[in-house]
Backbone as CSV, one residue per row, in Angstrom:
resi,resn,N_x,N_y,N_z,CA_x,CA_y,CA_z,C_x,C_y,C_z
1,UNK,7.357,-10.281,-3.207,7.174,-8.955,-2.657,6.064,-8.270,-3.449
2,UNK,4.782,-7.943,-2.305,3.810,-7.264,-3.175,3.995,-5.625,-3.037
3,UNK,3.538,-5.193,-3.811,3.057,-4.091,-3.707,1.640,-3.450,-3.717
4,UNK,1.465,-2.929,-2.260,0.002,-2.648,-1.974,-0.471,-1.727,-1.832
5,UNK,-1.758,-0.986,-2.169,-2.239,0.260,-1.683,-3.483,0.008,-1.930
6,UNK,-4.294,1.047,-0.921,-5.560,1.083,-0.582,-6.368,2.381,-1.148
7,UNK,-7.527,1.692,-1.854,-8.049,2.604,-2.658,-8.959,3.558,-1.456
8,UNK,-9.785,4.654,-2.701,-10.480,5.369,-1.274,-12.178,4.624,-0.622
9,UNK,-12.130,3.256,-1.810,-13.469,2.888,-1.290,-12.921,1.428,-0.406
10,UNK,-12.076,1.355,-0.023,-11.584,1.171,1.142,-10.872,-0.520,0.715
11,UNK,-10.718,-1.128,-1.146,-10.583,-1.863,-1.427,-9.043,-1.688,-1.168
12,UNK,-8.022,-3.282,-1.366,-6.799,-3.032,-1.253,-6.354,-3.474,-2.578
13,UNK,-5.097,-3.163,-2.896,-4.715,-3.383,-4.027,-3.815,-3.573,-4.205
14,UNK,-3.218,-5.272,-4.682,-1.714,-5.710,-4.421,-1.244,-6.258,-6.449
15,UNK,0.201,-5.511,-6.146,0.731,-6.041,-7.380,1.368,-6.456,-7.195
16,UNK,2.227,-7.747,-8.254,3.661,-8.714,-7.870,4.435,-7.911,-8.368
17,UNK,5.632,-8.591,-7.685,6.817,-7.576,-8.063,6.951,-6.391,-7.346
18,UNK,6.352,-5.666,-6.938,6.276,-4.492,-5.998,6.577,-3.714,-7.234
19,UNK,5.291,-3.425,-8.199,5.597,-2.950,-9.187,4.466,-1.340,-8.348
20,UNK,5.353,0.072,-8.163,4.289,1.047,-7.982,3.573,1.203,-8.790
21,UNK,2.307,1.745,-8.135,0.812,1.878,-9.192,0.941,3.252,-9.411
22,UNK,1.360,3.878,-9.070,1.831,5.293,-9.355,3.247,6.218,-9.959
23,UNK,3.591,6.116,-10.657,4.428,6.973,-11.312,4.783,8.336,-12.175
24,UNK,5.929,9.113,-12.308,5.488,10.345,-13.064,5.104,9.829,-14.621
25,UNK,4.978,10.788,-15.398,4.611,10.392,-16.565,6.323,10.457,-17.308
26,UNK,7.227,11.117,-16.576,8.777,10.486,-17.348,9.041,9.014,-17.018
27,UNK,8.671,8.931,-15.445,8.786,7.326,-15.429,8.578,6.300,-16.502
28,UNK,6.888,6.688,-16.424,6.171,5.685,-17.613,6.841,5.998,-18.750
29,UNK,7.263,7.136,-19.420,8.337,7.073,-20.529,9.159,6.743,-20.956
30,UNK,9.771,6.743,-20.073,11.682,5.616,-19.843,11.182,4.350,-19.841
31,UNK,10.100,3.982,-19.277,10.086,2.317,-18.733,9.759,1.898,-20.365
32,UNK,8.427,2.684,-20.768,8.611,2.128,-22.069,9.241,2.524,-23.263
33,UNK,10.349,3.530,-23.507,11.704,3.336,-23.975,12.388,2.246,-23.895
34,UNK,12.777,1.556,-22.578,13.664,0.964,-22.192,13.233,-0.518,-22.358
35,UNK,11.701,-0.882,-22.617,11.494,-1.711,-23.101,11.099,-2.090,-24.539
36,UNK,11.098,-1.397,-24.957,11.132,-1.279,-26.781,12.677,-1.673,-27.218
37,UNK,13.673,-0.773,-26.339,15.273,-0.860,-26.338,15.118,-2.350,-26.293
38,UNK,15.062,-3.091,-25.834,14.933,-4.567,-24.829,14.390,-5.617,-26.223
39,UNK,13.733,-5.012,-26.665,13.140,-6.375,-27.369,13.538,-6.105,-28.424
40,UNK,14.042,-4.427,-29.444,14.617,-4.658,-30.562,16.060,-5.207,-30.173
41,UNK,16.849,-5.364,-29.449,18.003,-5.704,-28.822,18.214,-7.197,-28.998
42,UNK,17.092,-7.460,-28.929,16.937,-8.886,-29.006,17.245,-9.943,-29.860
43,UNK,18.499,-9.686,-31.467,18.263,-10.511,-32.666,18.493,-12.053,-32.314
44,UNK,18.977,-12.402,-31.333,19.440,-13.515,-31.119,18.258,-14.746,-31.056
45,UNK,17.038,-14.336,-30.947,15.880,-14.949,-31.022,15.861,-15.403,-32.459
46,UNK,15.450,-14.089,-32.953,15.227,-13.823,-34.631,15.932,-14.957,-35.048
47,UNK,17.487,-14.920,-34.896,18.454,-15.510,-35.874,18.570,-17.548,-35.575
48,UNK,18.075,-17.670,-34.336,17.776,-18.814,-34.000,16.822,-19.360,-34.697
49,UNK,15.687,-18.755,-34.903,14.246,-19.010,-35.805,14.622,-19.196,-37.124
50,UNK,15.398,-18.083,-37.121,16.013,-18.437,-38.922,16.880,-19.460,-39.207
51,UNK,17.414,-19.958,-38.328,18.447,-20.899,-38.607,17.326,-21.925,-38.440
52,UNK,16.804,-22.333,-37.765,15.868,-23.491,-37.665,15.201,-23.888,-38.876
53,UNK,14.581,-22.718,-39.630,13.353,-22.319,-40.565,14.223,-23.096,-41.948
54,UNK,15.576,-22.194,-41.837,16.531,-22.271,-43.113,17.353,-23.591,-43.371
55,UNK,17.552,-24.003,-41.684,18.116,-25.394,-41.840,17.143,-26.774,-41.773
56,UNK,15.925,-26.471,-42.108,14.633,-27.579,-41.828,15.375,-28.733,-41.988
57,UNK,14.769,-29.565,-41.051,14.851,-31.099,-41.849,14.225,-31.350,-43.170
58,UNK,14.777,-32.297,-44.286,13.920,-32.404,-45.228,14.237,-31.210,-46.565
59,UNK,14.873,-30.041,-46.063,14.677,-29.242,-46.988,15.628,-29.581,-47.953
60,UNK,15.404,-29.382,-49.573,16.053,-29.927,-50.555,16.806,-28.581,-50.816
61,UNK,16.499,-27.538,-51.049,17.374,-26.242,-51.207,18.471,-26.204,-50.633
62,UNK,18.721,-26.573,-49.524,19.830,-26.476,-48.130,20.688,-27.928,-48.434
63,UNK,21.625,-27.988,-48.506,22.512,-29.202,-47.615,22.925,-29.071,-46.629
64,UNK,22.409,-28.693,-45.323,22.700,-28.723,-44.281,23.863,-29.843,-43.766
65,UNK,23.336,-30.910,-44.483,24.648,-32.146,-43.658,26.130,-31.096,-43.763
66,UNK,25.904,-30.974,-45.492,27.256,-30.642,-45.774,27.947,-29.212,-45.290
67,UNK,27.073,-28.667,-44.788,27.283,-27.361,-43.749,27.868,-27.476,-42.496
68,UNK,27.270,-28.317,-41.846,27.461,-28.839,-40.436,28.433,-30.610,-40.687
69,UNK,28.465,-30.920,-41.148,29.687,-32.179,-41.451,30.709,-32.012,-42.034
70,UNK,30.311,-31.430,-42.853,31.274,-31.019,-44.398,31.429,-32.030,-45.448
71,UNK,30.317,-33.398,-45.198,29.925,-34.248,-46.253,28.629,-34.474,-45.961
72,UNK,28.184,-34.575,-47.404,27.035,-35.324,-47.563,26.339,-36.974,-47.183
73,UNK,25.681,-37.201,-46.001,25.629,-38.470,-45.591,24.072,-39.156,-45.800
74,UNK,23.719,-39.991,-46.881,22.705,-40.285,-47.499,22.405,-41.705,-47.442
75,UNK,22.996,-42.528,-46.429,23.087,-43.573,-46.093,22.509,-43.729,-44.456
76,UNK,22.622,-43.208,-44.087,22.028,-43.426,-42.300,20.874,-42.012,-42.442
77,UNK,19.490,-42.342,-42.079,18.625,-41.284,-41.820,18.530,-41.175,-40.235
78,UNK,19.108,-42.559,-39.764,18.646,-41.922,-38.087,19.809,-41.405,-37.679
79,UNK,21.181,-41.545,-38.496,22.220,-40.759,-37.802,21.913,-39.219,-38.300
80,UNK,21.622,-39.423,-39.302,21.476,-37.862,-39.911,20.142,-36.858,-39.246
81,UNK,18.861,-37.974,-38.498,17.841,-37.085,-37.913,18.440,-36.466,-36.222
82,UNK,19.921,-37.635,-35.766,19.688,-37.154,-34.440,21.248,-36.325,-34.720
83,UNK,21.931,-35.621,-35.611,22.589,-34.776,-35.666,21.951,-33.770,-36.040
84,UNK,20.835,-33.507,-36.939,20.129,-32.615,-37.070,19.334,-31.912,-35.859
85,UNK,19.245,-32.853,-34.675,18.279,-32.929,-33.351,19.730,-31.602,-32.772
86,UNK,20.582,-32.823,-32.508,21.686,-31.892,-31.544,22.374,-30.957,-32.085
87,UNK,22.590,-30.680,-33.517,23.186,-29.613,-33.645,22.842,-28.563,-34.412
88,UNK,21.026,-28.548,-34.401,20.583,-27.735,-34.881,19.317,-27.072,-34.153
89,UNK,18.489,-27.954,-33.752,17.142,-27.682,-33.371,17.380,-27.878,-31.766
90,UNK,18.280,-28.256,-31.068,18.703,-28.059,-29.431,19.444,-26.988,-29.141
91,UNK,20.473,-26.558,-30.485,20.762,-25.451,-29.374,20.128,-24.665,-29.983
92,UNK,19.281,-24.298,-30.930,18.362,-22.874,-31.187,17.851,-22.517,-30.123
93,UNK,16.646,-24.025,-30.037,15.718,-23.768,-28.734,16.380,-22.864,-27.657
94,UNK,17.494,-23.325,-27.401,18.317,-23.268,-26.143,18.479,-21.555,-26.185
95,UNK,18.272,-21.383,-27.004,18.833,-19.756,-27.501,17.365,-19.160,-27.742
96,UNK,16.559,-20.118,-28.265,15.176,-19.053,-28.031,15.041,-18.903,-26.584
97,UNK,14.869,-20.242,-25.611,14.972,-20.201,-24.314,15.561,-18.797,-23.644
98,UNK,16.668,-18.969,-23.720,17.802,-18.087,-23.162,16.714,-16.916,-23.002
99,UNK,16.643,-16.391,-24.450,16.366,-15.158,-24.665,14.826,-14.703,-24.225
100,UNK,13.866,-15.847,-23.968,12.572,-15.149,-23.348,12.823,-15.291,-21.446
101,UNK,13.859,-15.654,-21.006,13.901,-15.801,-20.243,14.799,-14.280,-19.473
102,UNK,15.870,-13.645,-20.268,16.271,-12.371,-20.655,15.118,-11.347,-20.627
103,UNK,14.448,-11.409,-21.326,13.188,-10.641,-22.047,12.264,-10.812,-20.647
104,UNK,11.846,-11.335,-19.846,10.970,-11.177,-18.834,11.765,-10.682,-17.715
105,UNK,13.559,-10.989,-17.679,14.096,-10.429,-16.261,14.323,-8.834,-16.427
106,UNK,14.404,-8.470,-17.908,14.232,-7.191,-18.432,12.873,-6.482,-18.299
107,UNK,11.852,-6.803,-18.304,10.694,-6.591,-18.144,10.619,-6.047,-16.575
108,UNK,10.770,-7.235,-15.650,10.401,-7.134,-14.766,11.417,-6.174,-13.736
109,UNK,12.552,-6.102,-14.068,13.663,-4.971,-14.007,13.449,-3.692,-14.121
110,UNK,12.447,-3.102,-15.355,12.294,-1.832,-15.826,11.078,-1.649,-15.161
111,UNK,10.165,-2.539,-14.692,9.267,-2.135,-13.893,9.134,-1.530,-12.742
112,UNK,9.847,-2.295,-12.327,10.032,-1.975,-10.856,10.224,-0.866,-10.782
């Protein structure tokens, strides 16, 4: 659904979304209130990044095994790279995912 209007030099002018090209100036105020609201709202990104960052593969500071197993397993590296895969770095993504996908239906919500 576009949204169209015709200028006075007789050009037309279509936006997606049927976003109006015209609004009051409280409009434009709220919309961007409501999207500032929207993205500080957002920690669930943040905290995904951090968990990723904090639980690196490799990192010697962290025992992650022993976080997420509750033992230390120093004998298998490919069991230990594809538990690190699934239960760390798949569902973050999954949660960064989530959340830019949130973040644009919010966007495109307050526009309108």
């Amino acid at each position: 659904q576009n949204s169209c209007t015709e200028r006075a030099d007789g050009e037309v002018i279509c936006l997606p979304f049927g976003v109006p090209i015209r609004v009051g100036w409280d409009v434009t105020f709220a919309q961007f209130i409501a999207i500032i609201l929207v993205l500080v709202t957002q920690s669930d990104t943040l905290s995904a990044i951090q968990a990723i960052i904090t639980l690196r593969m490799g990192a010697e500071h962290v025992q992650w095994e022993t976080i997420i197993q509750g033992v230390k397993n120093e004998n298998n590296d490919r069991k230990t790279w594809y538990i690190w895969l699934t239960r760390i770095l798949f569902p973050n993504t999954m949660k960064i995912l989530q959340n830019a996908i949130v973040i644009y239906a919010s966007f495109v919500s307050i526009v309108q």
